[in-house]
C-alpha positions in Angstrom: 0.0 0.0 0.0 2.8 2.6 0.9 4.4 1.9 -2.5 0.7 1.9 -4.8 0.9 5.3 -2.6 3.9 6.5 -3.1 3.8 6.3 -7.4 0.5 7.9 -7.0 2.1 11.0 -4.9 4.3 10.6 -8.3 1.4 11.0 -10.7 -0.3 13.6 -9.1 3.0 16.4 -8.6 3.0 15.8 -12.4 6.8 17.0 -12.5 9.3 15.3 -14.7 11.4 12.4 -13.2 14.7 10.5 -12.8 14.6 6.8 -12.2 17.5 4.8 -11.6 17.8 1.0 -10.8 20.2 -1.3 -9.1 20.2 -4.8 -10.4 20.8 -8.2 -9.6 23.4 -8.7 -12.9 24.5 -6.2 -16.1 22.8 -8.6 -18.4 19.3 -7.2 -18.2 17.3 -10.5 -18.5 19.1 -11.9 -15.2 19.1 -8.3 -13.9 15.7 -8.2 -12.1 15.0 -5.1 -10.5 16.4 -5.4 -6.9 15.2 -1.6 -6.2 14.1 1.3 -7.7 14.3 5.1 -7.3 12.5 8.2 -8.7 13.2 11.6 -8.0 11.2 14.8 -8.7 14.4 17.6 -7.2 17.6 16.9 -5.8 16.6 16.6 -2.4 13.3 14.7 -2.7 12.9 11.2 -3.7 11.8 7.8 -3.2 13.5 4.6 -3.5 12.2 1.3 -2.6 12.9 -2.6 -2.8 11.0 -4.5 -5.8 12.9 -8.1 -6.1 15.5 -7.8 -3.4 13.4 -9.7 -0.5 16.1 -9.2 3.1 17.4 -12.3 4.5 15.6 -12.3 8.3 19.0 -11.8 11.2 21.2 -12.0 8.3 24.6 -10.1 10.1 26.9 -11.2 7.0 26.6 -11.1 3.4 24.3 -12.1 1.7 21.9 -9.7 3.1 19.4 -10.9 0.7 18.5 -12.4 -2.0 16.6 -11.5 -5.2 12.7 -13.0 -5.0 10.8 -12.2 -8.0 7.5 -10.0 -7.1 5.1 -10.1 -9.0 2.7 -7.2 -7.4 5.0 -4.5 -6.8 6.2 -5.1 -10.7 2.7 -4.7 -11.3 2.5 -1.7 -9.5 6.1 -0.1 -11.4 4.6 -1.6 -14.6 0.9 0.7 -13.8 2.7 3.5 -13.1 4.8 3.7 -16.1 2.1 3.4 -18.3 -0.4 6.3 -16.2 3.1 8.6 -16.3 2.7 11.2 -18.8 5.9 13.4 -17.7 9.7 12.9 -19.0 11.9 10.4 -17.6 15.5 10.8 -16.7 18.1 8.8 -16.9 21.9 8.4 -16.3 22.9 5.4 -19.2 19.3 4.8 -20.4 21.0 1.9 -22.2 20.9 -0.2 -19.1 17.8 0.7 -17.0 15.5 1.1 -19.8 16.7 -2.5 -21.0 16.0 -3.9 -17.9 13.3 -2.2 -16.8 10.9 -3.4 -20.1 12.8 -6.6 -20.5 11.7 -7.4 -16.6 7.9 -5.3 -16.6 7.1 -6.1 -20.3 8.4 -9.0 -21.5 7.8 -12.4 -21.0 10.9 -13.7 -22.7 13.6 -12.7 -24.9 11.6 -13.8 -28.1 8.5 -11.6 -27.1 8.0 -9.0 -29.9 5.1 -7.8 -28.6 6.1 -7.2 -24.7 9.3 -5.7 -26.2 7.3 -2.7 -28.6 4.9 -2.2 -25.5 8.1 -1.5 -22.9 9.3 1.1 -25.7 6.6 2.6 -25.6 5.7 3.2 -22.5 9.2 3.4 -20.6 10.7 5.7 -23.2 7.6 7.7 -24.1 9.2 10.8 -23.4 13.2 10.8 -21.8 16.9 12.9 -21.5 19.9 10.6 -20.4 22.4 12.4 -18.6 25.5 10.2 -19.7 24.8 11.6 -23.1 24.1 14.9 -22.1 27.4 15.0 -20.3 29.2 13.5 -22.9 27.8 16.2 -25.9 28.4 18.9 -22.6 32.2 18.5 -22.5 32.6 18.6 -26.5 35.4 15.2 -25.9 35.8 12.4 -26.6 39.0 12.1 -24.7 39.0 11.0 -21.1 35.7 12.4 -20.8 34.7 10.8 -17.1 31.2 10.1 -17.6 29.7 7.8 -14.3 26.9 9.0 -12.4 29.8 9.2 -9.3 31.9 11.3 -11.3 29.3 13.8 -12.7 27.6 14.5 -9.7 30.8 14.6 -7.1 30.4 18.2 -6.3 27.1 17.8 -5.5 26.3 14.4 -3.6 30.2 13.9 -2.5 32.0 10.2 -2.1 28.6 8.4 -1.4 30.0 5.3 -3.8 30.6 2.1 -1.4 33.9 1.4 -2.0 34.4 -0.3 -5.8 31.1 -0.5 -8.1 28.9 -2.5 -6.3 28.8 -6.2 -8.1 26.3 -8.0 -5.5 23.7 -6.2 -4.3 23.0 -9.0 -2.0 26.1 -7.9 -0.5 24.7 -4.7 1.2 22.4 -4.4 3.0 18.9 -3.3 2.4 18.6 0.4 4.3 21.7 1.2 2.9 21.3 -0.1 -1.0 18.2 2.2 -1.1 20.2 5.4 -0.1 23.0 4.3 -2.3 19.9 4.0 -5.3 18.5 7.4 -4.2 21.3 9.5 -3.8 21.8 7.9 -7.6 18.7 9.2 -8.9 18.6 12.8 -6.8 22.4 13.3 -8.2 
């Protein structure tokens, strides 16, 4: 209920987005969507946990493990589709991929599920990697991450390396890691 709540607050503000993901794998039909994050300023977000289900007194990695759900896709998948504003992105390569290969389509051959997902994910959307990378007129050494572009506003909030396992961290602090990613 919080989240059907949540994407509603999202509908009705009516102001253009950024959503970023964090994933269970790169390749976007293993990725799943461990959690998801929109935000509408860059102090105001949401972010919250779609496949990644915590392990119960887990005090070591793994601190969880990815469980596909089924109703809170739903929910991301309604959303999407009642959204009318612009989407942002940073590599819209990646979380667009995932996000209609895992809310659209059933399998890799499904034609159908693919066209709807392009649709309706990339209606209407700006990627900051490219914007970044036309801003700086370079195509040498340009340093293009997320971390990179926005350390003068959100500082060192990276976790060490790039994160490879997100079963490795635990859930609190994957969803500030994911919305400090999508208010930056």
């Amino acid at each position: 209920e919080e989240i059907r709540d949540a994407l509603d607050y999202l509908i009705e503000l009516d102001k253009d987005l950024t959503c970023d993901i964090e994933g269970f794998s790169l390749k976007p039909q293993k990725a799943g969507v461990g959690t998801i994050s929109f935000a509408w300023s860059k102090h105001e977000g949401i972010a919250f946990a779609v496949d990644y289900s915590p392990i119960e007194g887990a005090t070591e990695a793994p601190y969880g493990e990815n469980i596909f759900n089924k109703s809170v896709r739903g929910l991301i998948q309604s959303f999407f589709r009642k959204f009318k504003g612009k989407l942002i992105f940073h590599h819209i390569a990646y979380d667009a991929s995932v996000l209609i290969y895992q809310l659209f389509m059933k399998d890799l051959l499904d034609t159908e599920g693919l066209l709807d997902g392009i649709n309706v994910v990339m209606r209407e959307w700006d990627d900051t990697k490219l914007i970044s990378y036309l801003a700086t007129n370079s195509c040498a050494g340009n340093k293009l991450s997320l971390k990179d572009q926005s350390q003068q506003f959100a500082g060192d909030y990276a976790m060490g390396e790039n994160i490879k396992d997100i079963c490795k961290i635990p859930l609190d602090k994957l969803l500030t890691y994911n919305l400090v990613d999508a208010m930056a």
